[in-house]
mmCIF file of the N, C-alpha and C atoms, coordinates in Angstrom:
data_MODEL
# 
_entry.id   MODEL 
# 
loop_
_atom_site.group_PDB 
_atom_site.id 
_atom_site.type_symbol 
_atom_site.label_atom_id 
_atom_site.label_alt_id 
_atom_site.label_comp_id 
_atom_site.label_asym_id 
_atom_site.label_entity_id 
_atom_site.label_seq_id 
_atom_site.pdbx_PDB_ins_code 
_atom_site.Cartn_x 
_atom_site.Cartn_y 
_atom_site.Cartn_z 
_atom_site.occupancy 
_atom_site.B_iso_or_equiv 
_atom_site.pdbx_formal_charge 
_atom_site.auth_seq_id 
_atom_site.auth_comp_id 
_atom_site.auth_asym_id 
_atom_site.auth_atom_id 
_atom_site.pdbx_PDB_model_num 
ATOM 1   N N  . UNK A 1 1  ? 15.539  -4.510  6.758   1.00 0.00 ? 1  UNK A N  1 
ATOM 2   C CA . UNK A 1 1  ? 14.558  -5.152  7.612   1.00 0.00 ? 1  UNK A CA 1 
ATOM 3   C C  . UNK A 1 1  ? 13.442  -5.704  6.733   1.00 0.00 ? 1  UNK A C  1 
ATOM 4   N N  . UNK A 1 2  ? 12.571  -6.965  7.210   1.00 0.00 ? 2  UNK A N  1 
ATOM 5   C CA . UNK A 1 2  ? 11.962  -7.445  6.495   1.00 0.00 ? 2  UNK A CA 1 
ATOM 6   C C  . UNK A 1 2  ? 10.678  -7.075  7.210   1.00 0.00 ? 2  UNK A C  1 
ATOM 7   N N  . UNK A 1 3  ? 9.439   -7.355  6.613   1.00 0.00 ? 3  UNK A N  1 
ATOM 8   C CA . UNK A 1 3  ? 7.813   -7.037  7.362   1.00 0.00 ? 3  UNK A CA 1 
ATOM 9   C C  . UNK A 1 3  ? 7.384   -7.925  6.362   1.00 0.00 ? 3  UNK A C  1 
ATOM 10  N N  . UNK A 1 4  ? 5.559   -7.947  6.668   1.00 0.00 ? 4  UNK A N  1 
ATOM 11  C CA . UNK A 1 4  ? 4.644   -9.091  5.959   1.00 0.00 ? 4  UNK A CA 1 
ATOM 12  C C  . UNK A 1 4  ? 3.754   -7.961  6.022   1.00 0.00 ? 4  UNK A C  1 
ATOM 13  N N  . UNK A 1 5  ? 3.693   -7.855  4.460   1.00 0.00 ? 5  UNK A N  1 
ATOM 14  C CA . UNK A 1 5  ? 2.668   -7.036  3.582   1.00 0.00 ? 5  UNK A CA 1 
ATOM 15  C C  . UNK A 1 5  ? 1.253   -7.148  3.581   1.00 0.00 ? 5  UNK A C  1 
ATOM 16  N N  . UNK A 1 6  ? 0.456   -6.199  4.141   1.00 0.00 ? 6  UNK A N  1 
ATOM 17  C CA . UNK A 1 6  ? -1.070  -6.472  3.839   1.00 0.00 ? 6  UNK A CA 1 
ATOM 18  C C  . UNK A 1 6  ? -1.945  -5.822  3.911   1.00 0.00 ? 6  UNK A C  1 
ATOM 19  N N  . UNK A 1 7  ? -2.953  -6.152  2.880   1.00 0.00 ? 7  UNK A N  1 
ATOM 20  C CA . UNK A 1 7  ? -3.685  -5.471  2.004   1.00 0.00 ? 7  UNK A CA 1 
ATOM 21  C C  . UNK A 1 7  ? -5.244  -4.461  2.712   1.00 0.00 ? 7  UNK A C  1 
ATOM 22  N N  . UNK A 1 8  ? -5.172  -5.026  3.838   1.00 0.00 ? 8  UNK A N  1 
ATOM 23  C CA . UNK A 1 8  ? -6.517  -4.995  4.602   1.00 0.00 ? 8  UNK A CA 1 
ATOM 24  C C  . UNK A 1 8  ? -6.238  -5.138  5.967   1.00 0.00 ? 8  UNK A C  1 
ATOM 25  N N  . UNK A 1 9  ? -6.892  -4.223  6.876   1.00 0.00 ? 9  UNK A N  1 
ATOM 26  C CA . UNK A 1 9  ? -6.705  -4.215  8.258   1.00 0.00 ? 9  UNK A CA 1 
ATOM 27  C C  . UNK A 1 9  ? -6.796  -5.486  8.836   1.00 0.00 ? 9  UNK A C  1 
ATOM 28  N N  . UNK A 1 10 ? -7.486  -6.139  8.565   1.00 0.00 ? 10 UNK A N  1 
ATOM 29  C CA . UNK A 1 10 ? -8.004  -7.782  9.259   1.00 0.00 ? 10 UNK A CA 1 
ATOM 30  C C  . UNK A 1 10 ? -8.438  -8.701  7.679   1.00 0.00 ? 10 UNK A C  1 
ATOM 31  N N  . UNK A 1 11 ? -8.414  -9.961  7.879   1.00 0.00 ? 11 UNK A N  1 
ATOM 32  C CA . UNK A 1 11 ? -8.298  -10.886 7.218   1.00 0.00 ? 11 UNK A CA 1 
ATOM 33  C C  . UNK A 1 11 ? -9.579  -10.964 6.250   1.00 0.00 ? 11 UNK A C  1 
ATOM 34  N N  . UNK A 1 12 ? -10.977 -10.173 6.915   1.00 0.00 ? 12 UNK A N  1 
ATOM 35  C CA . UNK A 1 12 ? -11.975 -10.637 6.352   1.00 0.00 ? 12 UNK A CA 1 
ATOM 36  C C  . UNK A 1 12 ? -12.516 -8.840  5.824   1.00 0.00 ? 12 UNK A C  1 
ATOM 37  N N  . UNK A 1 13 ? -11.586 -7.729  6.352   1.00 0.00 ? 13 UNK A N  1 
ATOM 38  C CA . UNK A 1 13 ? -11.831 -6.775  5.478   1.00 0.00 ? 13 UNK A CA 1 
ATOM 39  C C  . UNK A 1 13 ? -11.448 -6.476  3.769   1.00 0.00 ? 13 UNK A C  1 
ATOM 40  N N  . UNK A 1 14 ? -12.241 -5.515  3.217   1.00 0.00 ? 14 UNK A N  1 
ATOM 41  C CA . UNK A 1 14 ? -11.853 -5.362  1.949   1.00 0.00 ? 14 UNK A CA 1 
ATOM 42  C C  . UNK A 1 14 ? -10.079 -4.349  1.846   1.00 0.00 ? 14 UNK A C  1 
ATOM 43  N N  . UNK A 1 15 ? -9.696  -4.866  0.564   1.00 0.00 ? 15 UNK A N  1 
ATOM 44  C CA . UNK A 1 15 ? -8.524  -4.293  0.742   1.00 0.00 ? 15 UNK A CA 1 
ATOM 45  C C  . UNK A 1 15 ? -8.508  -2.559  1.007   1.00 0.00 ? 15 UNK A C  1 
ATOM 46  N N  . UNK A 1 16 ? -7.199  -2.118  1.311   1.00 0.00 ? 16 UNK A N  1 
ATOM 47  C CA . UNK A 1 16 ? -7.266  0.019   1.151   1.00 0.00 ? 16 UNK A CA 1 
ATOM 48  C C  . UNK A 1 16 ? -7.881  0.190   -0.138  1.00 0.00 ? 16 UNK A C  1 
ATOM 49  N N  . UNK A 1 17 ? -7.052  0.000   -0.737  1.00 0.00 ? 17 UNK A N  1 
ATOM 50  C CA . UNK A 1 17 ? -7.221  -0.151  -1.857  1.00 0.00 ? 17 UNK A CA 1 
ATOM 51  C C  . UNK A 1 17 ? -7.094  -1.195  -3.627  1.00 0.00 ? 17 UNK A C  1 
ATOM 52  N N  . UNK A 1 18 ? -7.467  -1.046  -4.682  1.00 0.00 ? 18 UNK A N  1 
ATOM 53  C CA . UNK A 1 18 ? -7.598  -1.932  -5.323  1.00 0.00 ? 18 UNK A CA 1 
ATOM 54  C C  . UNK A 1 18 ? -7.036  -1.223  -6.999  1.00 0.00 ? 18 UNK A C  1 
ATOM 55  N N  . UNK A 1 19 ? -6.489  -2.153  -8.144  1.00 0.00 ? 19 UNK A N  1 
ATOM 56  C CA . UNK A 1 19 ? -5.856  -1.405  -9.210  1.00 0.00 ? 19 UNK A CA 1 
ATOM 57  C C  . UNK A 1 19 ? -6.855  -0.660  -9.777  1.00 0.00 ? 19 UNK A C  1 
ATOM 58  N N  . UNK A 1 20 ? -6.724  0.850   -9.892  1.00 0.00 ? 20 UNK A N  1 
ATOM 59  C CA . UNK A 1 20 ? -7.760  1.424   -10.831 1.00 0.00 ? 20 UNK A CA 1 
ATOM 60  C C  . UNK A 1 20 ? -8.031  2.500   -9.730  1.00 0.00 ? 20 UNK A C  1 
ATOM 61  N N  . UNK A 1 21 ? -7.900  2.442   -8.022  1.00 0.00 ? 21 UNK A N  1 
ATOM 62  C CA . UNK A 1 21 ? -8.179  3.385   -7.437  1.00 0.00 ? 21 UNK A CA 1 
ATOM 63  C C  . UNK A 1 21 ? -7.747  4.642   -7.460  1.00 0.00 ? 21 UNK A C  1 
ATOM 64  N N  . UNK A 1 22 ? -8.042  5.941   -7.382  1.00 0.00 ? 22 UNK A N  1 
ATOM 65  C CA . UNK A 1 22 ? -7.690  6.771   -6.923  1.00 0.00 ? 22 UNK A CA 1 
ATOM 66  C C  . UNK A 1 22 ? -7.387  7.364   -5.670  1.00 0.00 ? 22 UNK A C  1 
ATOM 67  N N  . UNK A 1 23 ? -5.808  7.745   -5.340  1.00 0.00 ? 23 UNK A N  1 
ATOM 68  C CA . UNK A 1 23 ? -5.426  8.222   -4.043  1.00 0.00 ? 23 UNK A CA 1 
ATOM 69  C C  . UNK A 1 23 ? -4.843  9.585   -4.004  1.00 0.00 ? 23 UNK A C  1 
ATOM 70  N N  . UNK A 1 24 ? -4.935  10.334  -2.722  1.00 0.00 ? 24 UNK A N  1 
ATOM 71  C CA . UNK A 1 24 ? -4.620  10.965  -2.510  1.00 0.00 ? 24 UNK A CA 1 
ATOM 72  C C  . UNK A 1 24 ? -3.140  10.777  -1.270  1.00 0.00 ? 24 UNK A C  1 
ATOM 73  N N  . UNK A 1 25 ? -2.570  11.844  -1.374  1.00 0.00 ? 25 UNK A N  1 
ATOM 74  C CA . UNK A 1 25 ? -1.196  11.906  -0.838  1.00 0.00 ? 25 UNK A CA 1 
ATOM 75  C C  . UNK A 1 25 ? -1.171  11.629  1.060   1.00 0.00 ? 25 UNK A C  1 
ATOM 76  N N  . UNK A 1 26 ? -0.746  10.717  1.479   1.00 0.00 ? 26 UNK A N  1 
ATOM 77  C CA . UNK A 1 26 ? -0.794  10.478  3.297   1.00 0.00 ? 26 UNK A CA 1 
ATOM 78  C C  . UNK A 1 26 ? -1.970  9.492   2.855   1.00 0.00 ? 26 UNK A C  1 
ATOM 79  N N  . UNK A 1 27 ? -2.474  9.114   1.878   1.00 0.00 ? 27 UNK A N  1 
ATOM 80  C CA . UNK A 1 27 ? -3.724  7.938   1.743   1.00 0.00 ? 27 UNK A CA 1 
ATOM 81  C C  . UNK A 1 27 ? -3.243  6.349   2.709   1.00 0.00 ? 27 UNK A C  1 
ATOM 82  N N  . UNK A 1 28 ? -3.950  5.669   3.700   1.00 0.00 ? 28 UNK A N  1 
ATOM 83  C CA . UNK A 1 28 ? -3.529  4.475   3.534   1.00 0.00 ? 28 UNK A CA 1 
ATOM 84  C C  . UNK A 1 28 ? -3.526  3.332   2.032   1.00 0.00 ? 28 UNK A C  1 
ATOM 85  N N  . UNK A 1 29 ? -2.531  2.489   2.147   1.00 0.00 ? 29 UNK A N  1 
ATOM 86  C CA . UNK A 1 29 ? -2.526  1.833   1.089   1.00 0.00 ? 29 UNK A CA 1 
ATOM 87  C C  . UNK A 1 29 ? -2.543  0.622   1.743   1.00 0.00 ? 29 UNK A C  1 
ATOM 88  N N  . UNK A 1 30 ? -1.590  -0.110  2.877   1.00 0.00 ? 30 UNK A N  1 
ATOM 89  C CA . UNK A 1 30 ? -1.562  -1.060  3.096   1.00 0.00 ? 30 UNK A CA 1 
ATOM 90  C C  . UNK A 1 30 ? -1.384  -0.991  4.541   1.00 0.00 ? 30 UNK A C  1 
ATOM 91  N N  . UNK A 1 31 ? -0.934  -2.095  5.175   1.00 0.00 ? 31 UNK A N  1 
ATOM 92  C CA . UNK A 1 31 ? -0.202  -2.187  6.785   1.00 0.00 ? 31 UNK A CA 1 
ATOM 93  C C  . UNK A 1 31 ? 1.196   -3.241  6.386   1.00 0.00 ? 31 UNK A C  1 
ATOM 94  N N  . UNK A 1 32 ? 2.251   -3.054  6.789   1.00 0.00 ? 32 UNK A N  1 
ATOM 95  C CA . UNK A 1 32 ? 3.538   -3.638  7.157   1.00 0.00 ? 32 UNK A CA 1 
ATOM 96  C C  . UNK A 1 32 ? 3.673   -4.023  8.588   1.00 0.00 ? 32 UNK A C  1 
ATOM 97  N N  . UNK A 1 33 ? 3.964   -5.165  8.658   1.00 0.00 ? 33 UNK A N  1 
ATOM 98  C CA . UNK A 1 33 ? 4.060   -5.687  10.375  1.00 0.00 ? 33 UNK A CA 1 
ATOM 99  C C  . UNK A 1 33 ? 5.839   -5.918  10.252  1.00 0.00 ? 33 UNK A C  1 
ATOM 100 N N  . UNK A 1 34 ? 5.924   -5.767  11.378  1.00 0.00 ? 34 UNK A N  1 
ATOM 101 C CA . UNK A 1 34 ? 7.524   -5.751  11.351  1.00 0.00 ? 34 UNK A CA 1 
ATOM 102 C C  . UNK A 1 34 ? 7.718   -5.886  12.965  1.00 0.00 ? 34 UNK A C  1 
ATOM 103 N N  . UNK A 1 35 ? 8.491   -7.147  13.673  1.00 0.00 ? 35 UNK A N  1 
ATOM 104 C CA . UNK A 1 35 ? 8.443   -7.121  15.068  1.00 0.00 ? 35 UNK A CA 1 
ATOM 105 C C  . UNK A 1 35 ? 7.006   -7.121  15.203  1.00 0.00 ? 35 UNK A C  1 
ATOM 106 N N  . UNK A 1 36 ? 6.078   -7.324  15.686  1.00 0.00 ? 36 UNK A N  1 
ATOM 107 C CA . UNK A 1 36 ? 5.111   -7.425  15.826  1.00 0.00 ? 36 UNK A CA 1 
ATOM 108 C C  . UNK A 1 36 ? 4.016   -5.988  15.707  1.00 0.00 ? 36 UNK A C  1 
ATOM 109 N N  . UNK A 1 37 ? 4.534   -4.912  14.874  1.00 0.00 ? 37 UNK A N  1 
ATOM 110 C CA . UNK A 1 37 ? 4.561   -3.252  15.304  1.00 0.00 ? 37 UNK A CA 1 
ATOM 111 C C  . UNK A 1 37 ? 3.879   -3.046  13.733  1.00 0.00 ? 37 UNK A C  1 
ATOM 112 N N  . UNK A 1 38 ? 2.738   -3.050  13.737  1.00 0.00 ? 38 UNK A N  1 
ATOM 113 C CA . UNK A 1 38 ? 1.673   -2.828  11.934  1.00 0.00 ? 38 UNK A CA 1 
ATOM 114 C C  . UNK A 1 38 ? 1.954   -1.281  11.906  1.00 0.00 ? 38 UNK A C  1 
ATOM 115 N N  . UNK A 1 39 ? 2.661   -0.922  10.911  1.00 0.00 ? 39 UNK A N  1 
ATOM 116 C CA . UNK A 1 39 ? 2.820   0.804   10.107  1.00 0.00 ? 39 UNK A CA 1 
ATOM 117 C C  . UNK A 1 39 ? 2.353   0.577   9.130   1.00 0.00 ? 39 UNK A C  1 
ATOM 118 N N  . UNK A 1 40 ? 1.373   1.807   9.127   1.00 0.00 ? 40 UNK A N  1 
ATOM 119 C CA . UNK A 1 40 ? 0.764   2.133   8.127   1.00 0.00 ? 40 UNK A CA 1 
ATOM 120 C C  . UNK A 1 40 ? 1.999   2.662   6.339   1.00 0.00 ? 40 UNK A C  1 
ATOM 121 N N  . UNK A 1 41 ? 1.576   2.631   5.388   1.00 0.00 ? 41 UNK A N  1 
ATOM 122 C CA . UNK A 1 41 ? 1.873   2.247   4.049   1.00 0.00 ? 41 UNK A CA 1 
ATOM 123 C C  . UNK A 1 41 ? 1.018   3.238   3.253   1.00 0.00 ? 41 UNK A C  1 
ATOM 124 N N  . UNK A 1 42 ? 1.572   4.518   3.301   1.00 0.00 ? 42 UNK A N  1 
ATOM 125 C CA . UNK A 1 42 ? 0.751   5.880   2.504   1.00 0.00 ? 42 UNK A CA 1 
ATOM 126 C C  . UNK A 1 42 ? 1.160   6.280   0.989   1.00 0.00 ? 42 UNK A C  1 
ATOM 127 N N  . UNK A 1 43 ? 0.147   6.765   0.638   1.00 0.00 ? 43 UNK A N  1 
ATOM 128 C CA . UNK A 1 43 ? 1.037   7.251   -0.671  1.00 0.00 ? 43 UNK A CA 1 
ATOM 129 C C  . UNK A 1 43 ? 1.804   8.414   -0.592  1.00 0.00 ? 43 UNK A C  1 
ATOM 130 N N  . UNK A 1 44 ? 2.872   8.542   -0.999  1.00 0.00 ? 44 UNK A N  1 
ATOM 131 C CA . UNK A 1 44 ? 3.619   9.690   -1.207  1.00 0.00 ? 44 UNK A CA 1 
ATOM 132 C C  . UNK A 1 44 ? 3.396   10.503  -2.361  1.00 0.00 ? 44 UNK A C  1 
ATOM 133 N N  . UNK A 1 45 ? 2.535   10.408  -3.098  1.00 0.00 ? 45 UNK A N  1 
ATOM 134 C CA . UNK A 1 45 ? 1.742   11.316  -4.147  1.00 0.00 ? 45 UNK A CA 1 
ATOM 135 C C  . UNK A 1 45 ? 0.492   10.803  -4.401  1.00 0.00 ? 45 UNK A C  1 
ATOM 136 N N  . UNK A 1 46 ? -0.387  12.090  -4.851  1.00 0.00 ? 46 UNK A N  1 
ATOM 137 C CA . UNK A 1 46 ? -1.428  11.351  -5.226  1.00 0.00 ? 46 UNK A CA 1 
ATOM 138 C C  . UNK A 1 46 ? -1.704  10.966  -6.659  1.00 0.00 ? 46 UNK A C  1 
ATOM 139 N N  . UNK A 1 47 ? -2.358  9.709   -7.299  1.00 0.00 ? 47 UNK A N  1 
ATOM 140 C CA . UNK A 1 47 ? -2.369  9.223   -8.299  1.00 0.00 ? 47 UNK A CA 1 
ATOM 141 C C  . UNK A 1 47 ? -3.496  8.322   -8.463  1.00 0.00 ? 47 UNK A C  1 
ATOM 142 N N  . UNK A 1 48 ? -3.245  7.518   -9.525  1.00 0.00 ? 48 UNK A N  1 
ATOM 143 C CA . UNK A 1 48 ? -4.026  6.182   -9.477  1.00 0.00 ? 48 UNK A CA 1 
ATOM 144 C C  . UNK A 1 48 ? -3.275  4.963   -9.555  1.00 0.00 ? 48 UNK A C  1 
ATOM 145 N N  . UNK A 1 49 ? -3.821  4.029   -8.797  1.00 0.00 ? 49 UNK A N  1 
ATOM 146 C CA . UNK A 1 49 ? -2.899  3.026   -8.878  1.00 0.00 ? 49 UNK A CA 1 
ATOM 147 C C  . UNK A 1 49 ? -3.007  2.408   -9.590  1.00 0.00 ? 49 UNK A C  1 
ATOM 148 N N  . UNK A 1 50 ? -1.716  2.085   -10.658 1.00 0.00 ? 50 UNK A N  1 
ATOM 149 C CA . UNK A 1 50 ? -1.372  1.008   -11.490 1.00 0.00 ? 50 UNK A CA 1 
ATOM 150 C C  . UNK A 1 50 ? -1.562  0.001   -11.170 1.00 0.00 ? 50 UNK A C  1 
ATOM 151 N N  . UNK A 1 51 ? -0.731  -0.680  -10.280 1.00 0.00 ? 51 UNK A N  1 
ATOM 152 C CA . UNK A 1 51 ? -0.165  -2.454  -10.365 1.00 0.00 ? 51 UNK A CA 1 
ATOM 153 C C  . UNK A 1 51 ? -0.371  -2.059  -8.570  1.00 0.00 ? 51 UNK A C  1 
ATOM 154 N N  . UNK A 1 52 ? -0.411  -3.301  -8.102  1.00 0.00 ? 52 UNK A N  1 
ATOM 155 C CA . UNK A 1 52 ? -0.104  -3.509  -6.555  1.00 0.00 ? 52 UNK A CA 1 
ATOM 156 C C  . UNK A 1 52 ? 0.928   -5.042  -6.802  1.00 0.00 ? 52 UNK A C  1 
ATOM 157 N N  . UNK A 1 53 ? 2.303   -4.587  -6.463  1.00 0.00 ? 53 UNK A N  1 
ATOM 158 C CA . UNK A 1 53 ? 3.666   -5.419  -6.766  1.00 0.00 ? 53 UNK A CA 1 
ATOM 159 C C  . UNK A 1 53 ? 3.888   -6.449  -5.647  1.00 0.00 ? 53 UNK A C  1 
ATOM 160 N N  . UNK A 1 54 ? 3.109   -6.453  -4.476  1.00 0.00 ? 54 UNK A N  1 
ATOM 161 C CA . UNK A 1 54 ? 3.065   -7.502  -3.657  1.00 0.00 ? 54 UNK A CA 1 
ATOM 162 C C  . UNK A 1 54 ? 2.015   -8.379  -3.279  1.00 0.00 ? 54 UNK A C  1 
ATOM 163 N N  . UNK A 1 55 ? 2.053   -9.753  -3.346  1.00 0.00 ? 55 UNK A N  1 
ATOM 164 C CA . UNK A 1 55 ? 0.846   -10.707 -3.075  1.00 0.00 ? 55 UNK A CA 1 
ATOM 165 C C  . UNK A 1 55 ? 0.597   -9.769  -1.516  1.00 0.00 ? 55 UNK A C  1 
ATOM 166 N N  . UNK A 1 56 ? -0.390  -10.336 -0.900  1.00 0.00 ? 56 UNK A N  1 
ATOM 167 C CA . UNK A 1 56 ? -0.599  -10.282 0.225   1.00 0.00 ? 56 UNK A CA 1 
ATOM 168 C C  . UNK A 1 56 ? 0.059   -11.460 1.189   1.00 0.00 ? 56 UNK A C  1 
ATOM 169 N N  . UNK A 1 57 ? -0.112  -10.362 2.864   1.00 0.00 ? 57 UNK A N  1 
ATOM 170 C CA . UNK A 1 57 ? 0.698   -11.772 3.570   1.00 0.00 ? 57 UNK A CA 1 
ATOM 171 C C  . UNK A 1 57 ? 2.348   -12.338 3.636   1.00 0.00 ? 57 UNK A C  1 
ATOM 172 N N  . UNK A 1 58 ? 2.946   -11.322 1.969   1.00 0.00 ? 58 UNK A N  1 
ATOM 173 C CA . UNK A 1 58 ? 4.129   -11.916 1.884   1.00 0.00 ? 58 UNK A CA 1 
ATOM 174 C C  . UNK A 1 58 ? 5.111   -10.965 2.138   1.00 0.00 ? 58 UNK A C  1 
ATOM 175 N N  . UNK A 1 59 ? 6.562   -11.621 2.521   1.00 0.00 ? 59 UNK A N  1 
ATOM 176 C CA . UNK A 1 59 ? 7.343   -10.912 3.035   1.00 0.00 ? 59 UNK A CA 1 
ATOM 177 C C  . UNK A 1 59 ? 7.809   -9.833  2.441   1.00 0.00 ? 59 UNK A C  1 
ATOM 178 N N  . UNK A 1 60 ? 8.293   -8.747  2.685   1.00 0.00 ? 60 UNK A N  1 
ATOM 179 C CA . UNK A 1 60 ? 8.569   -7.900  1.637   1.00 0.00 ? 60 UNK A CA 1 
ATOM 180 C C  . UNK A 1 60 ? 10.385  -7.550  2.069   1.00 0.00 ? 60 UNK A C  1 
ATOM 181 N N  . UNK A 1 61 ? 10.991  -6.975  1.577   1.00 0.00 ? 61 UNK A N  1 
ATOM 182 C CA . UNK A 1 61 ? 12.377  -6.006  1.972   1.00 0.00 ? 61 UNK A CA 1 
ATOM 183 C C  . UNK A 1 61 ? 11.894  -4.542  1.851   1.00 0.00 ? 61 UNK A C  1 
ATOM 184 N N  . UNK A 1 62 ? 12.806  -4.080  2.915   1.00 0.00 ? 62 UNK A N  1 
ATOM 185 C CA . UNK A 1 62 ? 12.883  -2.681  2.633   1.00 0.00 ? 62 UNK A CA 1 
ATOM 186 C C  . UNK A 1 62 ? 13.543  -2.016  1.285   1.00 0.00 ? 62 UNK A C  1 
ATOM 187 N N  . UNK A 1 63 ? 12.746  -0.662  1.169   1.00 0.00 ? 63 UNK A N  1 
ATOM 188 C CA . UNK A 1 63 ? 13.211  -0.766  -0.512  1.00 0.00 ? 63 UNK A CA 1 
ATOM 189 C C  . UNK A 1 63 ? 12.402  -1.439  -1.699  1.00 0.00 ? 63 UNK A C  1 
ATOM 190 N N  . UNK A 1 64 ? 11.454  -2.184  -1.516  1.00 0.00 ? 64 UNK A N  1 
ATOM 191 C CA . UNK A 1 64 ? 11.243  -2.984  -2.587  1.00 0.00 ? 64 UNK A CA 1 
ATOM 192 C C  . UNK A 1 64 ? 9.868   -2.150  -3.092  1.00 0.00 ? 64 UNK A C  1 
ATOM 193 N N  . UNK A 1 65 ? 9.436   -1.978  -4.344  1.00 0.00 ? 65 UNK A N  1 
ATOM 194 C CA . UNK A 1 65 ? 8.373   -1.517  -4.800  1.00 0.00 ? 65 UNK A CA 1 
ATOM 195 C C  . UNK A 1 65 ? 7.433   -2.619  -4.390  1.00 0.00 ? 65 UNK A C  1 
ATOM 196 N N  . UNK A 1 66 ? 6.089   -1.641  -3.712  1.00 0.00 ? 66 UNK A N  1 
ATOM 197 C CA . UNK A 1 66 ? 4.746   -2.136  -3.278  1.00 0.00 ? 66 UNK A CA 1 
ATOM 198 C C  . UNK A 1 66 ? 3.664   -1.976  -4.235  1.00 0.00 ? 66 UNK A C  1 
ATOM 199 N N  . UNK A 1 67 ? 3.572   -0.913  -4.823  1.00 0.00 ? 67 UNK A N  1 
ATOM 200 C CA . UNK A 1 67 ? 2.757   -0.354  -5.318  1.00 0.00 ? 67 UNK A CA 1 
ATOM 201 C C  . UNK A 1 67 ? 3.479   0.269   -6.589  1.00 0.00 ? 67 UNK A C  1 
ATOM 202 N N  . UNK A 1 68 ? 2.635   0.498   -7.685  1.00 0.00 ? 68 UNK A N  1 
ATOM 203 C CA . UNK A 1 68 ? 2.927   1.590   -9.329  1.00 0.00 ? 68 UNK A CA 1 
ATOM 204 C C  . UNK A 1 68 ? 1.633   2.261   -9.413  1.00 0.00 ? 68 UNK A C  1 
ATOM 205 N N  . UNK A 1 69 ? 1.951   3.493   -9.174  1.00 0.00 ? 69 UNK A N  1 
ATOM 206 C CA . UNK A 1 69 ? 0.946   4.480   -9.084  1.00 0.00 ? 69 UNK A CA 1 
ATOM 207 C C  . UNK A 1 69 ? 1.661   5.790   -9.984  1.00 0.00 ? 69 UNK A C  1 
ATOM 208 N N  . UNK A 1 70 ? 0.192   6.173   -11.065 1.00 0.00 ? 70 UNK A N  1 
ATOM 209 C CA . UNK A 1 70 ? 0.296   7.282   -12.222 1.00 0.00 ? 70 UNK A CA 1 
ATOM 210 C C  . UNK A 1 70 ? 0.208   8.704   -11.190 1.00 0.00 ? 70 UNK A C  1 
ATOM 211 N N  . UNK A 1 71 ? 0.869   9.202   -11.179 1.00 0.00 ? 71 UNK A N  1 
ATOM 212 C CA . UNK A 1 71 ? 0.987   10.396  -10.569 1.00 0.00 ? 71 UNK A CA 1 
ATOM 213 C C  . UNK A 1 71 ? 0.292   11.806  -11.457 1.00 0.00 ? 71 UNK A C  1 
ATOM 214 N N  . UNK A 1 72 ? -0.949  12.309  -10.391 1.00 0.00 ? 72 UNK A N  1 
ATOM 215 C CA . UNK A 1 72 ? -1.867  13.250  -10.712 1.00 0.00 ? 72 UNK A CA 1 
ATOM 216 C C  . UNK A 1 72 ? -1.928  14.531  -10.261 1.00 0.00 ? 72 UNK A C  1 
ATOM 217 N N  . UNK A 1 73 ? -2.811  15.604  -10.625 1.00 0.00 ? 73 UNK A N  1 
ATOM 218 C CA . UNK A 1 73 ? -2.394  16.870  -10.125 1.00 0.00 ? 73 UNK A CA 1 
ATOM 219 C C  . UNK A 1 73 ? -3.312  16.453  -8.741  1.00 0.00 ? 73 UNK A C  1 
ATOM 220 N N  . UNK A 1 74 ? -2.453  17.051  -7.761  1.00 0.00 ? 74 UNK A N  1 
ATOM 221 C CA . UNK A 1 74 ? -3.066  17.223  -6.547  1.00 0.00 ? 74 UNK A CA 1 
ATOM 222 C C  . UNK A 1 74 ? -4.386  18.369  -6.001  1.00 0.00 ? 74 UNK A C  1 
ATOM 223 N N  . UNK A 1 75 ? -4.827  18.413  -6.980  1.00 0.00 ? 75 UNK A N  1 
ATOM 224 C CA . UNK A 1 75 ? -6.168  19.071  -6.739  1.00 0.00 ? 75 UNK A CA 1 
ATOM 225 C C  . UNK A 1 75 ? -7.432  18.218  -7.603  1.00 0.00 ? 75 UNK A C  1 
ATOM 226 N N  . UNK A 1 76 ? -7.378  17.123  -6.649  1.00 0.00 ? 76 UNK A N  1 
ATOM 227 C CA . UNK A 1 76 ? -8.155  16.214  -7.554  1.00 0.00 ? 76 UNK A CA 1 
ATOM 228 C C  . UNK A 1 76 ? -9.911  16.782  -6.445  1.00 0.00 ? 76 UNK A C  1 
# 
């Protein structure tokens, strides 16, 4: 299934997050729209984020890396 990747709740908010942030695990990262139905986009560990691997807005596949995040001890 395909969705449209994005970075920020609404068009004129700041993104979840940005490269260099620190997250924690269930963190929002992004929103995926899919059918018209926005799911939230968490981290599954907590870390810092490397790279963010998708423009905004753009389509993504399932499966595809969103995010590169350094994985940290969870007692941050």
């Amino acid at each position: 299934m395909t969705g449209v990747f994005y970075r920020s709740p609404s068009p004129n908010a700041p993104p979840f997050v940005e490269v260099g942030d620190i997250v924690v695990r269930g963190q929002r990262l992004a929103l995926l729209e899919a059918m018209k139905i926005f799911n939230d986009i968490t981290a599954d560990v907590p870390g810092k984020i490397l790279a963010i691997l998708a423009e905004n807005a753009s389509l993504v596949q399932e499966g595809e890396p969103l995010f590169a995040i350094e994985r940290m001890e969870e007692n941050l």
